[in-house]
DSSP file (Angstrom, degrees, kcal/mol; ACC not computed):
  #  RESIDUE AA STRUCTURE BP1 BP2  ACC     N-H-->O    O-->H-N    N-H-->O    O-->H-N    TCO  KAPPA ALPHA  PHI   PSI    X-CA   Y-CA   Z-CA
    1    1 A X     >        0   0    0      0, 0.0     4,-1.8     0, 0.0     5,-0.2   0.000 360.0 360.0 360.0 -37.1   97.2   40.5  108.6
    2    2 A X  H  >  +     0   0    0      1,-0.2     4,-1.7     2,-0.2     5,-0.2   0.901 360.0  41.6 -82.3 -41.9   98.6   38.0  110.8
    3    3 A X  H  > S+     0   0    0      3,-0.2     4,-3.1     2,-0.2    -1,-0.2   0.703 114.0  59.1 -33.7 -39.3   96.4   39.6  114.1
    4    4 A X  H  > S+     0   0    0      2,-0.2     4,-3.2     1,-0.2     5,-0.3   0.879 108.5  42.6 -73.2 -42.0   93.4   39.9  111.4
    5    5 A X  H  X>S+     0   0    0     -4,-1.8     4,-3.4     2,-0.2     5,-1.2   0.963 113.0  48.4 -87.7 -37.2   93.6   36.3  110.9
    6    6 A X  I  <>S+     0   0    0     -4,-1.7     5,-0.8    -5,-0.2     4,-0.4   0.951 118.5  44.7 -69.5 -48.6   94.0   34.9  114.9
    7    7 A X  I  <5S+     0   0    0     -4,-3.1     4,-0.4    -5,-0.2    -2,-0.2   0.946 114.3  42.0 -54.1 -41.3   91.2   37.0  115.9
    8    8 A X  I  <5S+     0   0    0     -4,-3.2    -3,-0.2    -5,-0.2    -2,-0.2   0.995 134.3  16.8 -65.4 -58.1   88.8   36.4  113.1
    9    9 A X  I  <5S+     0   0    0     -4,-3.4     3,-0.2    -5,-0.3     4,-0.2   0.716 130.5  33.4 -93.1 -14.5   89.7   32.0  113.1
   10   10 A X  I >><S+     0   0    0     -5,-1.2     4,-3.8    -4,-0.4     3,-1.1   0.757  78.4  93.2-121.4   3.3   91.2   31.4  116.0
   11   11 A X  T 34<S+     0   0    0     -5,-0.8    -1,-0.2    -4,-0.4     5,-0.1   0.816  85.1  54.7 -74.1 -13.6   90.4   33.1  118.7
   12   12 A X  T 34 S+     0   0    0     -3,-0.2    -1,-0.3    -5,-0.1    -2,-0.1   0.592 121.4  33.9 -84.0   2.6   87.7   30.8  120.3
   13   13 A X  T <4 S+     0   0    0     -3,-1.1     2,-0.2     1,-0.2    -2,-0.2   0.867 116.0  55.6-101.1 -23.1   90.3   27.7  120.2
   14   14 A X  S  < S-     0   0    0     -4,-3.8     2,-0.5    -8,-0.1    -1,-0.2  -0.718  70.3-138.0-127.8 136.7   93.3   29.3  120.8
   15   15 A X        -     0   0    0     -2,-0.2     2,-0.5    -3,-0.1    -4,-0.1  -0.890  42.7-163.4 -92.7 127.4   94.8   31.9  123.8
   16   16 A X        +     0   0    0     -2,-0.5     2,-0.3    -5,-0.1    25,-0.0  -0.907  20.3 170.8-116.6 118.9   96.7   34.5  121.5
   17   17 A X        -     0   0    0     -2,-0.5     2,-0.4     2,-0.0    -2,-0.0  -0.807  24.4-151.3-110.9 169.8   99.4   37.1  122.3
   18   18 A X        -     0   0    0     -2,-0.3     2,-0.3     2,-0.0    -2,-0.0  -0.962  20.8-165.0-140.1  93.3  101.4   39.0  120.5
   19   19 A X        -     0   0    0     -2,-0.4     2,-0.7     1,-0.1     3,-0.1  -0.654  14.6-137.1 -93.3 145.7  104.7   39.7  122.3
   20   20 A X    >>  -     0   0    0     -2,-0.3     4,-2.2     1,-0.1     3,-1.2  -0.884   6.2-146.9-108.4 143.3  106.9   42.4  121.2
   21   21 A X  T 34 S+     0   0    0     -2,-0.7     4,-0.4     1,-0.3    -1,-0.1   0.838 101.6  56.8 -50.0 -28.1  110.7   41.4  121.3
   22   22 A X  T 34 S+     0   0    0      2,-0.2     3,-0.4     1,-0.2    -1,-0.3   0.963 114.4  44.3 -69.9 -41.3  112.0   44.9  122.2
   23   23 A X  T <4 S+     0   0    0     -3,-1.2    -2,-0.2     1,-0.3    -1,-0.2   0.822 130.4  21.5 -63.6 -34.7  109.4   44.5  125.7
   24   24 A X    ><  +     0   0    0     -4,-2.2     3,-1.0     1,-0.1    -1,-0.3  -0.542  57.2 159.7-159.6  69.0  110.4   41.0  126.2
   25   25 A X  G >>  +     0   0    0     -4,-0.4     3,-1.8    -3,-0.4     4,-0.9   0.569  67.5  85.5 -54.1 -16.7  113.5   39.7  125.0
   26   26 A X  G 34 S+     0   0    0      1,-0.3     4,-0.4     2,-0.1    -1,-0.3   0.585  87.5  59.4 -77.1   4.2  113.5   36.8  127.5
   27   27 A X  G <> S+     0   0    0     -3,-1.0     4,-0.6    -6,-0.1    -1,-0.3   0.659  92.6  74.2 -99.4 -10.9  111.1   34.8  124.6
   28   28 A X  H <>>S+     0   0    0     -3,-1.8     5,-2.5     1,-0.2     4,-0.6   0.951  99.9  28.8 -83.5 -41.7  114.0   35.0  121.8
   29   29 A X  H ><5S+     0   0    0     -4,-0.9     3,-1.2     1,-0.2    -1,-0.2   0.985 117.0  56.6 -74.2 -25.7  116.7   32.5  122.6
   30   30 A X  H 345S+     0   0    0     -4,-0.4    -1,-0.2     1,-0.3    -2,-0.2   0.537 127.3  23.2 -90.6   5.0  114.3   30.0  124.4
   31   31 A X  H 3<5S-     0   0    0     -4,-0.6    -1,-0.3    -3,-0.5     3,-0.2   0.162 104.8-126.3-115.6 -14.7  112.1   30.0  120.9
   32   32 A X  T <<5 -     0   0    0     -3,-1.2     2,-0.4    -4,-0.6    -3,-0.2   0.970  31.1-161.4  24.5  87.5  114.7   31.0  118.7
   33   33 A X      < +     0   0    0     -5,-2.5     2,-0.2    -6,-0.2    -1,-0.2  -0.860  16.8 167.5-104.4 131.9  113.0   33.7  117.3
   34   34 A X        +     0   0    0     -2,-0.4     3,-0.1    -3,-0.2    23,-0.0  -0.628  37.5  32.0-135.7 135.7  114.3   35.2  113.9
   35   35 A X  S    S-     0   0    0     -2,-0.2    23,-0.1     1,-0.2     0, 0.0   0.516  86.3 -82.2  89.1 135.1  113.3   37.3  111.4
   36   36 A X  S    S+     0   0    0      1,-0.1     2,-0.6    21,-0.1    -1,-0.2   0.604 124.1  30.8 -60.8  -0.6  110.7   40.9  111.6
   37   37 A X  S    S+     0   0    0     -3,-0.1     2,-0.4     2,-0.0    20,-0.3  -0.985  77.9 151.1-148.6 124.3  107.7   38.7  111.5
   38   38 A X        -     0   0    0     -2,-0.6     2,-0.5    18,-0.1    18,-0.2  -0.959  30.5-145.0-160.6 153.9  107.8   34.9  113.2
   39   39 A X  E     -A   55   0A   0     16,-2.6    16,-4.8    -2,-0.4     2,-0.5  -0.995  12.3-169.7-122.9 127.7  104.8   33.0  114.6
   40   40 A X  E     -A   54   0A   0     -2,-0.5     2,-0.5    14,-0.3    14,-0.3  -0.876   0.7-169.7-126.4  89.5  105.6   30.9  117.5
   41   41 A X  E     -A   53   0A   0     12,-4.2    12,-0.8    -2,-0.5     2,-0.5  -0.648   6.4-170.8-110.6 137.0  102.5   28.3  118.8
   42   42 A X  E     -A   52   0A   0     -2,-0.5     2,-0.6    10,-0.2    10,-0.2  -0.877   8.3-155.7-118.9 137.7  103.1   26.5  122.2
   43   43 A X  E     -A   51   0A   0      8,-1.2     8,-3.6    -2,-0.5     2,-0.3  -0.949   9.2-162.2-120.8 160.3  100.9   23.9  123.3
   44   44 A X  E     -A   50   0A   0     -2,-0.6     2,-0.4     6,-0.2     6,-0.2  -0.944  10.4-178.4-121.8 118.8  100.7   23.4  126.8
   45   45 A X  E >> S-A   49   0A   0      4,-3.1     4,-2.2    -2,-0.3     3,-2.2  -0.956  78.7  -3.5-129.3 159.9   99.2   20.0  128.8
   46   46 A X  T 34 S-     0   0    0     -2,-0.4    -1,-0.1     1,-0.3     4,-0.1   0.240 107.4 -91.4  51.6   2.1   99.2   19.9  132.4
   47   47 A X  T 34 S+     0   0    0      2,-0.2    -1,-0.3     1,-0.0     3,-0.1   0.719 118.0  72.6  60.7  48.7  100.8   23.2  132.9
   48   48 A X  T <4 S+     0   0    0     -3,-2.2     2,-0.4     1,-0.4    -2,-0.2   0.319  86.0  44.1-145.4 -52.5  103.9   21.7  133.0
   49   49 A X  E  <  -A   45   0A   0     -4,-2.2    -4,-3.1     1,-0.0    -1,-0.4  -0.948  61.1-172.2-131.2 155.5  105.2   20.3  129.6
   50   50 A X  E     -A   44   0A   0     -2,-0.4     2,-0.3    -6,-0.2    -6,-0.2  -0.754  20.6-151.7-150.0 140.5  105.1   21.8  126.3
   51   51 A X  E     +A   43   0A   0     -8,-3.6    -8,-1.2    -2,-0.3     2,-0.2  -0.822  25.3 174.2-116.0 169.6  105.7   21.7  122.3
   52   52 A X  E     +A   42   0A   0     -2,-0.3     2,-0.3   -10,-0.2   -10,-0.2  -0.819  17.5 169.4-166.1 149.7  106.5   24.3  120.2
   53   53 A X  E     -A   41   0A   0    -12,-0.8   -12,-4.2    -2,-0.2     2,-0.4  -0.984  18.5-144.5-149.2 173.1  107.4   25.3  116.8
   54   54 A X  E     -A   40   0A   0     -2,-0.3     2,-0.6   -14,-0.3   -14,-0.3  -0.828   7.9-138.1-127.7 133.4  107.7   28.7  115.0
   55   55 A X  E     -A   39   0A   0    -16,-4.8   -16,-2.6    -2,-0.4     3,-0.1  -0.924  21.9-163.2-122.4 126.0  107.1   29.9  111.6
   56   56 A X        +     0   0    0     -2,-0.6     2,-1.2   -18,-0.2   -18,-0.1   0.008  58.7  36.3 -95.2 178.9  109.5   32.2  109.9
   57   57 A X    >   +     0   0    0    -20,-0.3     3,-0.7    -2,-0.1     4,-0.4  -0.115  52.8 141.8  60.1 -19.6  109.3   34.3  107.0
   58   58 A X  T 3>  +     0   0    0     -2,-1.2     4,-0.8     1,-0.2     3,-0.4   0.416  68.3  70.1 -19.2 -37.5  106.0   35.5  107.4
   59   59 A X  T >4 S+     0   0    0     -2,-0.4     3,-4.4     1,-0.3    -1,-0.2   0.911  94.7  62.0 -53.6 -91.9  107.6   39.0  106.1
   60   60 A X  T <4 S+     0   0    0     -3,-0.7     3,-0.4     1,-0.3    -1,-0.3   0.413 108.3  32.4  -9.5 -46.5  107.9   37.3  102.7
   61   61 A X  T >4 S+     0   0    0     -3,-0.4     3,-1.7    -4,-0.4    -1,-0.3   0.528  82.7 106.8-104.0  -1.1  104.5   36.6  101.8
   62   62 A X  T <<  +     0   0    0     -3,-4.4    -1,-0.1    -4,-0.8    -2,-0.1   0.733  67.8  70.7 -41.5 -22.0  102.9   39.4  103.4
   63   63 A X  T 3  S+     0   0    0     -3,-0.4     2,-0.5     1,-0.1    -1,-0.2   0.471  96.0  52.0 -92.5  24.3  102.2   41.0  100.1
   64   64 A X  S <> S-     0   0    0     -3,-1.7     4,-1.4     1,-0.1    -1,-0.1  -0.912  72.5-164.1-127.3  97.8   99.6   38.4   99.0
   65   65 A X  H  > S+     0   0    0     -2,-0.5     4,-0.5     1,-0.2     5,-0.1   0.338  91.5  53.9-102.9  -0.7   96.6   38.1  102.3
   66   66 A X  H  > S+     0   0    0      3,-0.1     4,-2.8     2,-0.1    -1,-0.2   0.799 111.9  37.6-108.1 -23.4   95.4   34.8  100.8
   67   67 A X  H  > S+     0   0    0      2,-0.2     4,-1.9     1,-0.2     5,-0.3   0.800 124.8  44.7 -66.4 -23.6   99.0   32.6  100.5
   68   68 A X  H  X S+     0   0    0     -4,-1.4     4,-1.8     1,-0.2     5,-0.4   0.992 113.9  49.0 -91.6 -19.6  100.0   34.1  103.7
   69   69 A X  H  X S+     0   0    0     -4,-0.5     4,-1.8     1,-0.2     3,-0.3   0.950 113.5  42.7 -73.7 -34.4   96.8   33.5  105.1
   70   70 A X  H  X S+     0   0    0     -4,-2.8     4,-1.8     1,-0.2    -1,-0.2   0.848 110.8  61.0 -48.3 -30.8   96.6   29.9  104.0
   71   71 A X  H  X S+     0   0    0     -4,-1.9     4,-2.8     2,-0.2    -1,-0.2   0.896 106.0  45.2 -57.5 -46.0  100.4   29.5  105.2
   72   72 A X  H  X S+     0   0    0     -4,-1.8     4,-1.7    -3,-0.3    -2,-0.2   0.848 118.2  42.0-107.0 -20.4   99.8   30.3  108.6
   73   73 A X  H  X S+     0   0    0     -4,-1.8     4,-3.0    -5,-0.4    -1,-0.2   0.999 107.8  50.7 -47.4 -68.5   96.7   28.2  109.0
   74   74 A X  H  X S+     0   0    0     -4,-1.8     4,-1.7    -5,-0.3     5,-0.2   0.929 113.7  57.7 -40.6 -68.2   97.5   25.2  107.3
   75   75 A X  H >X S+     0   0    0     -4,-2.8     4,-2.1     1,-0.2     3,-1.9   0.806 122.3  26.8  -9.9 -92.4  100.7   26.0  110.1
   76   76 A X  H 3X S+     0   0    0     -4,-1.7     4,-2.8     1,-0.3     5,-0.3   0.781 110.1  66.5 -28.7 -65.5   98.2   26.0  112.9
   77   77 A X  H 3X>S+     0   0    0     -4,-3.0     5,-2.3     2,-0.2     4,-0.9   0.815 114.4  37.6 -25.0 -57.3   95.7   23.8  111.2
   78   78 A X  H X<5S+     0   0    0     -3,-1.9     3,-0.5    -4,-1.7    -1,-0.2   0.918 110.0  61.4 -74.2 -63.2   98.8   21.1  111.8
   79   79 A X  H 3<5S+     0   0    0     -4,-2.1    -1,-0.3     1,-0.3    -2,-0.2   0.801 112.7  23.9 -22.6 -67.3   99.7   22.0  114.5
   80   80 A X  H 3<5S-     0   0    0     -4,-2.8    -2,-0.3   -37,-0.0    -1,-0.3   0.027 105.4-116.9-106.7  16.7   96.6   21.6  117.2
   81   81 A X  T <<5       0   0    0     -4,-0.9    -3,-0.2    -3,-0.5    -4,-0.1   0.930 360.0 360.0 115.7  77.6   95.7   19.0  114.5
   82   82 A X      <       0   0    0     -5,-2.3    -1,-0.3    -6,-0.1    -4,-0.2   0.303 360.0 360.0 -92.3 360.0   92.1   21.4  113.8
């Protein structure tokens, strides 16, 4: 769901990857990434300095595709202030 939903809304604003932890552990402490499911959005200015924050639980709500898709918009939405 969570792929479904950055491709359909967000892929003309946003560069999206999908990393898997097992490939590339060197993203888990410096993000503190938690949890089977976490969403992590970094914005970048000047190619130098950086925000970030990360949204947990996703797992939880999976079994409902319109709360978890509103969750992880609204996230975004807030985020890049869309």
């Amino acid at each position: 769901m969570l792929y479904e939903l950055l491709n359909n809304k967000y892929s003309n604003k946003l560069n999206i990857y999908l990393i898997d932890e097992q490939k590339h552990p060197e993203f888990i402490s410096p993000f503190r990434l938690k949890g089977p499911i976490s969403l992590t959005l970094i914005k970048i200015s000047d190619h130098a300095s950086f925000q970030h924050r990360t949204l947990y639980g996703l797992q939880s709500e999976s079994f409902n595709q319109n709360i978890f898709n509103h969750r992880v918009s609204q996230f975004i939405d807030n985020f890049f202030n869309f």
